[in-house]
C-alpha positions as CSV (number, residue, x, y, z in Angstrom):
1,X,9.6,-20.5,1.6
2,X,11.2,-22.4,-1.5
3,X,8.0,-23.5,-2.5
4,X,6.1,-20.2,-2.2
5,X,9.4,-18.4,-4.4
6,X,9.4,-21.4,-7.1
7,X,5.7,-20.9,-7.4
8,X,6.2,-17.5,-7.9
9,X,8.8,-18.2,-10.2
10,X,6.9,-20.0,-12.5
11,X,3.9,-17.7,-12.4
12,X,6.4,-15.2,-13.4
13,X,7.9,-17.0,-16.3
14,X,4.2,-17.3,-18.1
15,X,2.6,-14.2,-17.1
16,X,3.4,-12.1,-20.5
17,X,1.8,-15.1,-22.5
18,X,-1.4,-14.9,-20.0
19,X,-1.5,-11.4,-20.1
20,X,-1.7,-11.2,-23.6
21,X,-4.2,-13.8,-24.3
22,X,-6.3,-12.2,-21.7
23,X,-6.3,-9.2,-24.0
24,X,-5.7,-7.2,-21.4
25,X,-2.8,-4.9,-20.3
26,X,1.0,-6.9,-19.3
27,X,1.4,-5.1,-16.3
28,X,4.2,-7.5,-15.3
29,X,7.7,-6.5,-14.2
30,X,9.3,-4.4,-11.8
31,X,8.1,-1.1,-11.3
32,X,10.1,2.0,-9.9
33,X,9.3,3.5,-6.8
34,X,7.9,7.3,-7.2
35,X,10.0,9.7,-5.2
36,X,8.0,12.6,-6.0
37,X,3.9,12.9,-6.7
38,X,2.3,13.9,-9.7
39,X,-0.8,15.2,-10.4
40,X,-4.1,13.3,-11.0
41,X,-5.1,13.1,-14.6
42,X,-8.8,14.5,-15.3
43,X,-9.9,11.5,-16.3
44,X,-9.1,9.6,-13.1
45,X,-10.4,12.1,-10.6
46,X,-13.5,12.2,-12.5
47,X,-14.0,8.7,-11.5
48,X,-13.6,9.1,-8.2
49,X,-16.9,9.5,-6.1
50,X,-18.2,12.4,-4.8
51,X,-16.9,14.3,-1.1
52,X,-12.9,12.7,-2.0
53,X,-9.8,14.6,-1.3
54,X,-6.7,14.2,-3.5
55,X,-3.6,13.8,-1.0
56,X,-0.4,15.3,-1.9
57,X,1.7,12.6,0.1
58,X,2.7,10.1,-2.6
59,X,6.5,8.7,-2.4
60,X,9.0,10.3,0.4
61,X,6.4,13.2,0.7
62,X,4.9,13.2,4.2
63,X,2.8,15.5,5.8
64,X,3.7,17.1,9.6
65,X,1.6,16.6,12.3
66,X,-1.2,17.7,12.4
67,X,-1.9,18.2,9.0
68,X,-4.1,15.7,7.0
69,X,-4.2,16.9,3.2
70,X,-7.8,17.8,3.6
71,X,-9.2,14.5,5.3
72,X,-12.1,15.3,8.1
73,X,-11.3,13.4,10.9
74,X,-14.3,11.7,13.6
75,X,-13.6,12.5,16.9
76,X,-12.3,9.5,17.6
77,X,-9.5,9.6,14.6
78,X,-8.5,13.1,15.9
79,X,-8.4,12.4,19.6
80,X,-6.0,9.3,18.4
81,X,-3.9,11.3,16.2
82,X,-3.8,14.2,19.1
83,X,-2.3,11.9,21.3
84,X,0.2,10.0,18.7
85,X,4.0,10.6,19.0
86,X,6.8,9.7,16.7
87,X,8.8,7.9,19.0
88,X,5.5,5.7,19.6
89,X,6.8,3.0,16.6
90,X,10.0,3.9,16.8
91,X,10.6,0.8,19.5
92,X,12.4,-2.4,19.5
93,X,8.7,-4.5,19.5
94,X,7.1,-2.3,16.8
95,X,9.5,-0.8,14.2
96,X,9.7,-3.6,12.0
97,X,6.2,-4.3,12.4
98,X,4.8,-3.2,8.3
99,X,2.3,-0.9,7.8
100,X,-1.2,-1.9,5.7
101,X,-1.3,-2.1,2.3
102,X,-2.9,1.3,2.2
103,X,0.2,3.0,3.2
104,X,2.9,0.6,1.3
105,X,0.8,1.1,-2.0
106,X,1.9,5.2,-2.1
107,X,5.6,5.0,-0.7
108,X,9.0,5.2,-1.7
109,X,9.7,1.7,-2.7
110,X,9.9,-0.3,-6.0
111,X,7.4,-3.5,-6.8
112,X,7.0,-6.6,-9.0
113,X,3.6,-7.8,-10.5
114,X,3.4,-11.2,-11.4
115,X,0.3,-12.1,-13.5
116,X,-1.1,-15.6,-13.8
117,X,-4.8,-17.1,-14.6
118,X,-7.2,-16.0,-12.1
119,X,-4.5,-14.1,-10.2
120,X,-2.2,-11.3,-9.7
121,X,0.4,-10.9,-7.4
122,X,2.2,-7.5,-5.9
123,X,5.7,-8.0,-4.4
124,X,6.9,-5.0,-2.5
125,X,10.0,-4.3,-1.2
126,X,8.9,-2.2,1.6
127,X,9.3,-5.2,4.2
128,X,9.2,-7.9,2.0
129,X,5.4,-8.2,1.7
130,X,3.3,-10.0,-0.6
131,X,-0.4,-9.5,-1.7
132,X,-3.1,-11.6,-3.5
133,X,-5.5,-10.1,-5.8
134,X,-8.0,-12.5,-6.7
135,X,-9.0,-11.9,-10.7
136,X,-10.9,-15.4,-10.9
137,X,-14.6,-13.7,-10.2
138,X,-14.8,-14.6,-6.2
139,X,-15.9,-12.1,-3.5
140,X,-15.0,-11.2,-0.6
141,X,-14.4,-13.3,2.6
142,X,-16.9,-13.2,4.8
143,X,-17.1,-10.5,7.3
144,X,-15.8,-12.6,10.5
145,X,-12.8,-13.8,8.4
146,X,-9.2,-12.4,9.6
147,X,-8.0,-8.9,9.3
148,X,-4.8,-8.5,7.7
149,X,-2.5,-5.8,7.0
150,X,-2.6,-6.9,3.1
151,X,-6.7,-7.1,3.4
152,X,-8.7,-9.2,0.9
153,X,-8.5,-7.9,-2.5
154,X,-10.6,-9.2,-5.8
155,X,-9.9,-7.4,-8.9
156,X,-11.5,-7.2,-12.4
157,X,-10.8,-4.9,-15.6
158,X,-12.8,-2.3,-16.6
159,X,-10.9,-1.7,-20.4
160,X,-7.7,-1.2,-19.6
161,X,-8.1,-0.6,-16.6
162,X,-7.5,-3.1,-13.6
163,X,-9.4,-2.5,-10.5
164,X,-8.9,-4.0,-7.2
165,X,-11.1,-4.0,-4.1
166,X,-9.8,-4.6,-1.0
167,X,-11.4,-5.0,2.3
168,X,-10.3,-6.9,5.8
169,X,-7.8,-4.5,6.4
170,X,-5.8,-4.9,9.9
171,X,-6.3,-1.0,11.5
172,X,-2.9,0.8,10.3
173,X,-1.9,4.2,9.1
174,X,-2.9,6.4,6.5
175,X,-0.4,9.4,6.6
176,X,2.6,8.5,9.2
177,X,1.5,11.5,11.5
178,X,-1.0,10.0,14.2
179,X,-3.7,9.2,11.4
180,X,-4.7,5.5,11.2
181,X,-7.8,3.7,9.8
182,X,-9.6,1.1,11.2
183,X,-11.1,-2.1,10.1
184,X,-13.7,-0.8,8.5
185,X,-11.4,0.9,6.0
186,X,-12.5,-0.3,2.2
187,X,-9.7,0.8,-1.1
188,X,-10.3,1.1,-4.6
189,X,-7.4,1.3,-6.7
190,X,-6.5,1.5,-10.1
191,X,-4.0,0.4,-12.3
192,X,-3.0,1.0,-15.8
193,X,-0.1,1.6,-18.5
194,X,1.2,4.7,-19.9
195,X,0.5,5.1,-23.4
196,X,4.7,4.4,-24.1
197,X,4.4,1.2,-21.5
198,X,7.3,2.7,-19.7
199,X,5.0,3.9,-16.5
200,X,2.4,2.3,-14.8
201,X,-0.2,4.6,-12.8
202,X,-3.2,4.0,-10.3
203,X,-5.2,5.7,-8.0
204,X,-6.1,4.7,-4.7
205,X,-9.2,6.1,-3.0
206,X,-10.4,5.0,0.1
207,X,-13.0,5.4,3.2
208,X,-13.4,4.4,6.8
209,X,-16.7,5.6,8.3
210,X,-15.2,4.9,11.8
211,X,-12.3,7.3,11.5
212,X,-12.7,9.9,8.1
213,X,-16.2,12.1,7.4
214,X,-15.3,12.3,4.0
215,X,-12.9,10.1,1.1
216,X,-9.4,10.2,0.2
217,X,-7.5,9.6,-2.9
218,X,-4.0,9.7,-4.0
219,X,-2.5,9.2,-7.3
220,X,0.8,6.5,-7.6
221,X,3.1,7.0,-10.6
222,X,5.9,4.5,-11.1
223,X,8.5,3.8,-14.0
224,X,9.8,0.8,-15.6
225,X,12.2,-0.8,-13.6
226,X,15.5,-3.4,-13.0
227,X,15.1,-7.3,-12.7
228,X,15.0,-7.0,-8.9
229,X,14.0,-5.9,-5.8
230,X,16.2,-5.8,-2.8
231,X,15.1,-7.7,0.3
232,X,13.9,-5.2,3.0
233,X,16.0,-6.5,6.1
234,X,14.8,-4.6,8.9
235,X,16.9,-4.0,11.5
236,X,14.9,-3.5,15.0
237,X,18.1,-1.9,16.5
238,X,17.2,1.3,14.5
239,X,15.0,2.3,16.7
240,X,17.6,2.2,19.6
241,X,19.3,4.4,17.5
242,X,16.6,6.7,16.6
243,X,16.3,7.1,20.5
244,X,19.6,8.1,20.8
245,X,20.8,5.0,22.5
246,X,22.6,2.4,22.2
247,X,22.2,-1.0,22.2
248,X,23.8,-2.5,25.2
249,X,22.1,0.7,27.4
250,X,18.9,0.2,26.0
251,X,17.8,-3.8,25.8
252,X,15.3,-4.5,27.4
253,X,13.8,-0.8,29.0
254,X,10.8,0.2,28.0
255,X,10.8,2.7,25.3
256,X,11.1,6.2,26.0
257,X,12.9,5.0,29.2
């Protein structure tokens, strides 16, 4: 773990150099986390592809079951999300168990980019995750290689744009209500400054033939932020007390028992 964070220190010490003599964007730093959406920009939607549904769900937004934000669901994504209850990850084995990147990307919590050749690397604080994106020209892993919740993502810029590609992703949810995508989800984000540099924004589209008849998008604003992040620290006695129970009472039943 000291290696990885000196690494990461020392990527982070000469990624505004590397950035600039990229020509491209320094999207470096510590980023905000967006407590409210916003809406898309022209511009951005119109680069979405066709049949894509904006979701209104960005930041502590969430939508109630049942309700999707437009998304048309298989048969086999609505029978799962019929039969999904809250208190289904709300146990001891899977509260602290963090969602893909798919669902991190849009929520509540703040994040640090660190840029360095061939390589960019998102730090969220929403359970302490880390993810790769690979700017050196590779492509994807090969189909049988692992599924992650962080996926394999390759990036490139188009302007001032940065674009990143992610596939591999480990089935997870999309909207926190019963909804989840499978491993045959594929994203496409983008990233890019404000004109003032004080806020970074990106859109996030995505597709999963297996569970979703048509696309989905959301739009991710966040604003310039501290020098830090706090460490995420989950507890997997919250769920005990999101059950309404109590520790002693509760170790080691089965939950919902």
């Amino acid at each position: 773990m000291r290696l990885a964070l000196a690494a990461l220190a020392a990527i982070a010490i000469t990624a505004p150099a590397l950035a600039e003599d990229a020509g491209h964007p320094d999207l470096s730093g510590y980023w905000n986390a967006p407590f409210r959406g916003y809406p898309m920009p022209d511009d951005l939607k119109a680069k979405l592809p066709p049949d894509t549904v904006v979701l209104e769900d960005t930041g502590a937004a969430e939508f109630p079951r049942g309700v999707y934000g437009g998304l048309k669901l298989t048969q086999k994504a609505l029978d799962r999300a019929r039969d999904w209850q809250p208190t289904d990850d709300m146990t001891i084995a899977r509260v602290c168990q963090p969602q893909s990147i798919m669902y991190t990307v849009q929520g509540p919590f703040p994040f640090q980019v660190i840029e360095a050749p061939g390589l960019i690397v998102f730090r969220y604080e929403y359970y302490d995750q880390y993810r790769l994106i690979y700017t050196d020209g590779r492509g994807h892993l090969p189909a049988a290689a692992p599924h992650t919740k962080m996926g394999d993502s390759i990036g490139h810029w188009e302007g001032d744009e940065l674009v990143i590609d992610t596939t591999h992703l480990a089935p997870s949810t999309i909207t926190n209500n019963g909804l989840d995508h499978s491993s045959e989800a594929h994203m496409v984000e983008r990233y890019r400054l404000a004109d003032d540099g004080k806020s970074l924004e990106a859109t996030q589209w995505f597709e999963d033939p297996e569970m979703l008849e048509n696309h989905g998008a959301r739009y991710i604003k966040w604003t310039r932020g501290s020098d830090y992040i706090y460490p995420y620290d989950c507890d997997p006695t919250f769920a005990l007390e999101y059950q309404g129970k109590d520790a002693p009472e509760a170790a080691g039943k089965p939950a919902g028992k």
